[in-house]
C-alpha positions as protocol buffer text, in pm:
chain_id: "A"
residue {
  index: 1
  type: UNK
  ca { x: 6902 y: -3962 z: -900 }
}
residue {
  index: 2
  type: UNK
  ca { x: 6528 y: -3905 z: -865 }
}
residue {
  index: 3
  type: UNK
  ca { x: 6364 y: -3556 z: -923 }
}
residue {
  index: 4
  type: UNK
  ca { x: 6148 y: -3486 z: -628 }
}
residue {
  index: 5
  type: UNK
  ca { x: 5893 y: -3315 z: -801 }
}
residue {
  index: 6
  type: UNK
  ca { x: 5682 y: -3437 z: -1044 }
}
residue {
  index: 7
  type: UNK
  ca { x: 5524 y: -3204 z: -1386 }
}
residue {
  index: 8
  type: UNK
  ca { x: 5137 y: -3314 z: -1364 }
}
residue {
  index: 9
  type: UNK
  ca { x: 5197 y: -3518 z: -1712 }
}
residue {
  index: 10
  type: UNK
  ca { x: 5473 y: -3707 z: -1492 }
}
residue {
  index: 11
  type: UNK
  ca { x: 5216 y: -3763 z: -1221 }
}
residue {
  index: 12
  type: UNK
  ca { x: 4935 y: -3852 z: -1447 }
}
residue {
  index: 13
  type: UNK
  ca { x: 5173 y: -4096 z: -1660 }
}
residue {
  index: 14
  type: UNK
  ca { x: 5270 y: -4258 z: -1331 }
}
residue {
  index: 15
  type: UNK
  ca { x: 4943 y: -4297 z: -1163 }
}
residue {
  index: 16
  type: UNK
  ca { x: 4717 y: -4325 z: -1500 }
}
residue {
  index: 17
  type: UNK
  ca { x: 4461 y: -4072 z: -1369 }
}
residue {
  index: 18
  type: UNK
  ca { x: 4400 y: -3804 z: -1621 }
}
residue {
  index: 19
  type: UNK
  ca { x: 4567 y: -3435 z: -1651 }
}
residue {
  index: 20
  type: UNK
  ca { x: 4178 y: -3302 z: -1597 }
}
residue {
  index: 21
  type: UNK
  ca { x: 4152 y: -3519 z: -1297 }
}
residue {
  index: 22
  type: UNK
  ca { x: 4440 y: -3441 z: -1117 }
}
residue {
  index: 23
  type: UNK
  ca { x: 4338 y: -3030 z: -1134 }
}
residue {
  index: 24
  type: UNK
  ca { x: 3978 y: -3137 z: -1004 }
}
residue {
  index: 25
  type: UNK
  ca { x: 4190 y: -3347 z: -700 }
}
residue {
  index: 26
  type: UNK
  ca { x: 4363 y: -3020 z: -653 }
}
residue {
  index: 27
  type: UNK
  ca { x: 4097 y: -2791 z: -681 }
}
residue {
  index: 28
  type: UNK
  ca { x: 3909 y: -3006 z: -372 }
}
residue {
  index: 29
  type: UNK
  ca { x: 4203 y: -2953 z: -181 }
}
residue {
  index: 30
  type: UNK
  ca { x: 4270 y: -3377 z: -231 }
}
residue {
  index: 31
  type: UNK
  ca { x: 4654 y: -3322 z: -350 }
}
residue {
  index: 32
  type: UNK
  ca { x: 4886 y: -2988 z: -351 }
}
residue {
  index: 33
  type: UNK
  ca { x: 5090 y: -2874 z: -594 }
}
residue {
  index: 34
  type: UNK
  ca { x: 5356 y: -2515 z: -624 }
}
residue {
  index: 35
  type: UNK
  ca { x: 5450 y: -2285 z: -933 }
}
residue {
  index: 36
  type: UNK
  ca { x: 5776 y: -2367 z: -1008 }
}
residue {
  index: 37
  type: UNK
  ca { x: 5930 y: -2020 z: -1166 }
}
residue {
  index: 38
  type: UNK
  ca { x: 5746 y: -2064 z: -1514 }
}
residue {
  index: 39
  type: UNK
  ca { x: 5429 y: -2047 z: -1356 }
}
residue {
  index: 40
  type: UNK
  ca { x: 5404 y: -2420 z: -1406 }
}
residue {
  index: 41
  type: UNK
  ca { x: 5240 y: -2694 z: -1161 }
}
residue {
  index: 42
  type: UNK
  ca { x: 5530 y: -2949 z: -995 }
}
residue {
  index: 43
  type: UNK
  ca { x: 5406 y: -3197 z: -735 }
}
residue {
  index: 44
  type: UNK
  ca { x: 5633 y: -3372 z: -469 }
}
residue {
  index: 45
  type: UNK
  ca { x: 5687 y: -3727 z: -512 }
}
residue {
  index: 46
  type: UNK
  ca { x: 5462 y: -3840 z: -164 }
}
residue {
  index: 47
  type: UNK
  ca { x: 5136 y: -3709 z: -417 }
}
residue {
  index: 48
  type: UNK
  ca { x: 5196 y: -4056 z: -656 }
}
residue {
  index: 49
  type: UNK
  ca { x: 5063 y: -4205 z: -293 }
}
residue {
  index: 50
  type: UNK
  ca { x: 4779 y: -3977 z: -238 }
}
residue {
  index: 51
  type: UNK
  ca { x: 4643 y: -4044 z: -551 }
}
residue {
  index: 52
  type: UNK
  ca { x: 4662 y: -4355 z: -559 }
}
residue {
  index: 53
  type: UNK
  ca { x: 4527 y: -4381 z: -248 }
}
residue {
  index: 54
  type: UNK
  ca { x: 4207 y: -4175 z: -372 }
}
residue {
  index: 55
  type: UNK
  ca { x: 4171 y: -4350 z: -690 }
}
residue {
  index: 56
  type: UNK
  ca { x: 4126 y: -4698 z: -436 }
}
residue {
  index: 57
  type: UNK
  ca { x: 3906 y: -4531 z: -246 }
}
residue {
  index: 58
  type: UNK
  ca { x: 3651 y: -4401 z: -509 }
}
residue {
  index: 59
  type: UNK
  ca { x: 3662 y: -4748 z: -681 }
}
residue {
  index: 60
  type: UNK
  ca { x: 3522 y: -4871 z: -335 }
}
residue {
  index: 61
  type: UNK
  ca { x: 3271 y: -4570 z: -344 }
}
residue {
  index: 62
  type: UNK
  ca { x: 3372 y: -4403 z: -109 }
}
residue {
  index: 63
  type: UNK
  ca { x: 3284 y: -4022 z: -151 }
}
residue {
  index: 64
  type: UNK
  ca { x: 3562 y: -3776 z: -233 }
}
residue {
  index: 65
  type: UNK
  ca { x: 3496 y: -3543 z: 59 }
}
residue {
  index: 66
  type: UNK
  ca { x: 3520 y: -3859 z: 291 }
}
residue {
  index: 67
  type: UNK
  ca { x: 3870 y: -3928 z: 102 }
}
residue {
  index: 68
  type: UNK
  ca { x: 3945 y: -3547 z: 166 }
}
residue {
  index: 69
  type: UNK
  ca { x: 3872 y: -3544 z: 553 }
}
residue {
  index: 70
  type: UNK
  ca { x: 4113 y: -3850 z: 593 }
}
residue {
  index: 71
  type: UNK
  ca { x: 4406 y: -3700 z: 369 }
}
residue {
  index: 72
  type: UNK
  ca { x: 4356 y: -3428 z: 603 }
}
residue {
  index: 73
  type: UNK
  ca { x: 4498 y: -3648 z: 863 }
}
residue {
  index: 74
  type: UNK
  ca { x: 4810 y: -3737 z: 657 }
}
residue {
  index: 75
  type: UNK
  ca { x: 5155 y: -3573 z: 723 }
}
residue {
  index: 76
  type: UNK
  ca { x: 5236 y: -3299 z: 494 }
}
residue {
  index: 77
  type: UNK
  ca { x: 5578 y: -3261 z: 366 }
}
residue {
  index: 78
  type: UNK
  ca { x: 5714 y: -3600 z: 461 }
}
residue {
  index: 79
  type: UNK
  ca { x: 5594 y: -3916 z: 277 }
}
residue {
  index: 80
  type: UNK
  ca { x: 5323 y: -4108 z: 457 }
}
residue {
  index: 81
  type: UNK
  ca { x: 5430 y: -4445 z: 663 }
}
residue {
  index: 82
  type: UNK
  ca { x: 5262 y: -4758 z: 641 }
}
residue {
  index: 83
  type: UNK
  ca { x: 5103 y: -4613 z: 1083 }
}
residue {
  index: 84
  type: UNK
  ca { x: 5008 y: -4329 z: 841 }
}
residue {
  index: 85
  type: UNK
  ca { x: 4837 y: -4560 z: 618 }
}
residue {
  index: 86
  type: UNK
  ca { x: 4688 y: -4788 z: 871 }
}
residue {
  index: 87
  type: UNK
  ca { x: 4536 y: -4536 z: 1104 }
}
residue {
  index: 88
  type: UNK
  ca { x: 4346 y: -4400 z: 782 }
}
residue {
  index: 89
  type: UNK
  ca { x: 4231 y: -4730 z: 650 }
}
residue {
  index: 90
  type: UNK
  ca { x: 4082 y: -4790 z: 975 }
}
residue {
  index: 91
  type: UNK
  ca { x: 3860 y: -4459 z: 929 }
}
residue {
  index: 92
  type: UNK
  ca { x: 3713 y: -4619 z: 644 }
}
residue {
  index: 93
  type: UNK
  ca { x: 3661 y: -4985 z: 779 }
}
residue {
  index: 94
  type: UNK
  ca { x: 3295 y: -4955 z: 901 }
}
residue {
  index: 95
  type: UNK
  ca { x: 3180 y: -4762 z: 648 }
}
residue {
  index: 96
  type: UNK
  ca { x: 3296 y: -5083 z: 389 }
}
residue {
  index: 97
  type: UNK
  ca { x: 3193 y: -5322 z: 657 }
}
residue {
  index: 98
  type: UNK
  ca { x: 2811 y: -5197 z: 640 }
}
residue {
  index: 99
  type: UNK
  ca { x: 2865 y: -5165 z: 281 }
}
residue {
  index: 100
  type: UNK
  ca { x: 2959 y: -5533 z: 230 }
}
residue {
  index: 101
  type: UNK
  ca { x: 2700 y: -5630 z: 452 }
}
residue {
  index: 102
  type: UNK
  ca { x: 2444 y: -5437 z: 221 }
}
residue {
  index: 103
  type: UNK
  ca { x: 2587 y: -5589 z: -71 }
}
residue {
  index: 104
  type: UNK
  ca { x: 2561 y: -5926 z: 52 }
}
residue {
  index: 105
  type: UNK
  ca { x: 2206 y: -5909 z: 142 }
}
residue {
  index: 106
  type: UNK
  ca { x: 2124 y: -5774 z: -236 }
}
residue {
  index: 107
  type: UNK
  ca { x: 2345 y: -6089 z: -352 }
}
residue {
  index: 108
  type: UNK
  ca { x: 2121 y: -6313 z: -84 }
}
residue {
  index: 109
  type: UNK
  ca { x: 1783 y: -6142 z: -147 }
}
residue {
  index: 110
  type: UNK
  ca { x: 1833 y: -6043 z: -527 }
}
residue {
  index: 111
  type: UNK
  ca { x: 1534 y: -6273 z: -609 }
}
residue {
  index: 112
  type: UNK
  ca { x: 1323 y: -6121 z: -395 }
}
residue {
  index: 113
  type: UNK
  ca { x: 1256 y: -5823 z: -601 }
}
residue {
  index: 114
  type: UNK
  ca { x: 1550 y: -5633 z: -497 }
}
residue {
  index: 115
  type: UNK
  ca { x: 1426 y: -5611 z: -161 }
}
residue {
  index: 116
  type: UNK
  ca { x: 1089 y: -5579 z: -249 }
}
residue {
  index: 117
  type: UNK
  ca { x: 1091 y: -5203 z: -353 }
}
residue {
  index: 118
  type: UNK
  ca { x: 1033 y: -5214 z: -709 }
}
residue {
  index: 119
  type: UNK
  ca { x: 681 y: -5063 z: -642 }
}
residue {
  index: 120
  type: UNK
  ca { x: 541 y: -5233 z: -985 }
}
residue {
  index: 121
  type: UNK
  ca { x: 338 y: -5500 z: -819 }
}
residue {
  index: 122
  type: UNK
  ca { x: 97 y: -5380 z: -553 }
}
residue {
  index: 123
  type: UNK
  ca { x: 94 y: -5720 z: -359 }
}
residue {
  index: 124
  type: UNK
  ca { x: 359 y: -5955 z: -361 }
}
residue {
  index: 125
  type: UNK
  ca { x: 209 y: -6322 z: -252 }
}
residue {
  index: 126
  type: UNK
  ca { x: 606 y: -6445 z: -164 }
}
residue {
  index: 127
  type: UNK
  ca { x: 800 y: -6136 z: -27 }
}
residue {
  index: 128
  type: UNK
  ca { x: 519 y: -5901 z: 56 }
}
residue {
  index: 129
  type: UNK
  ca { x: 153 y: -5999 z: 98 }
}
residue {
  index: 130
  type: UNK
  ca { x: -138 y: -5745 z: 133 }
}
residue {
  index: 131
  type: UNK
  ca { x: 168 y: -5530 z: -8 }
}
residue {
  index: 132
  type: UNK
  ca { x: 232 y: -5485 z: 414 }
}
residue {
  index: 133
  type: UNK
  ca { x: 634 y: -5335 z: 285 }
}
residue {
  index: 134
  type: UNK
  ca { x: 463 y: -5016 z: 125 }
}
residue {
  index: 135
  type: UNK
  ca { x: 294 y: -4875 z: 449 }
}
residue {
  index: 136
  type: UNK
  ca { x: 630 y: -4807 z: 591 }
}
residue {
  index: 137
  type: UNK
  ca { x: 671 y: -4572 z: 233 }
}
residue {
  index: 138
  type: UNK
  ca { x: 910 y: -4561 z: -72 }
}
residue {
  index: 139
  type: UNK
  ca { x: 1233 y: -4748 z: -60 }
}
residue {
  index: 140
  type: UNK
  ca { x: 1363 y: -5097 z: -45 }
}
residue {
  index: 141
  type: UNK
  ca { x: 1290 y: -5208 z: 290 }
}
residue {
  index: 142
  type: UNK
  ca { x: 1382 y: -5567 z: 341 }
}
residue {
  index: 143
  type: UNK
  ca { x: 1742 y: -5433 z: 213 }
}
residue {
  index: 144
  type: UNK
  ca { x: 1741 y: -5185 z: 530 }
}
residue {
  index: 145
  type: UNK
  ca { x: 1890 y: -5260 z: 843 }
}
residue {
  index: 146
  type: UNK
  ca { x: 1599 y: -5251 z: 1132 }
}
């Protein structure tokens, strides 16, 4: 039979994030853990999910209090379902939608200067003649949505 709680070296073993990490999770309020009578951390079995699910999410960059104000949403003391799941993915789809889409025009433009913000030539003949892209100030611009 299964234990229902995990030690934090279980949990770290089982999700391969770091002892350290898992106490920084905690400490943002990501994951929740009790003192078991010797004072020592045990975490129930639904936190392998939550930290997975935050270890996916900061891969795709998305920021830890982001990940924190959709775990929010999540059921405590039952183990998420896959309605759980999907009505928190969706939270996070058109944030990675306009991320792709930046991504892709970097990919598209990439030999354009990076969007023509590098600021080391003051007039570009191809991408930016009479240097027009610096009046509108510091940045990027042909990477920025209108």
């Amino acid at each position: 039979m299964l234990n229902k709680e995990l030690t934090v070296g279980q949990l770290a073993a089982r999700s391969g994030v770091a002892v350290t990490a898992l106490h920084f999770y905690e400490t943002k309020g990501l994951i929740k853990s009790h003192r078991n009578a010797g004072n020592q951390r045990r975490y129930p079995r639904d936190v392998l999910r939550r930290v997975v699910v935050i270890k996916i999410a900061q891969r795709l960059g998305i920021p830890l209090a982001t990940i924190g104000e959709a775990l929010q949403a999540l059921p405590d003391g039952r183990t998420p379902t896959a309605q759980d799941w999907e009505r928190l993915s969706a939270q996070w789809r058109e944030d990675l939608d306009e991320r792709i889409h930046k991504l892709q025009l970097l990919r598209d433009k990439l030999n354009g200067c990076i969007g023509c913000g590098c600021l080391s030539l003051e007039a570009c003949p191809l991408r930016n003649q009479g240097d027009q892209l610096g009046e509108r100030g510091p940045g990027a611009h042909l990477l920025e949505p209108d």
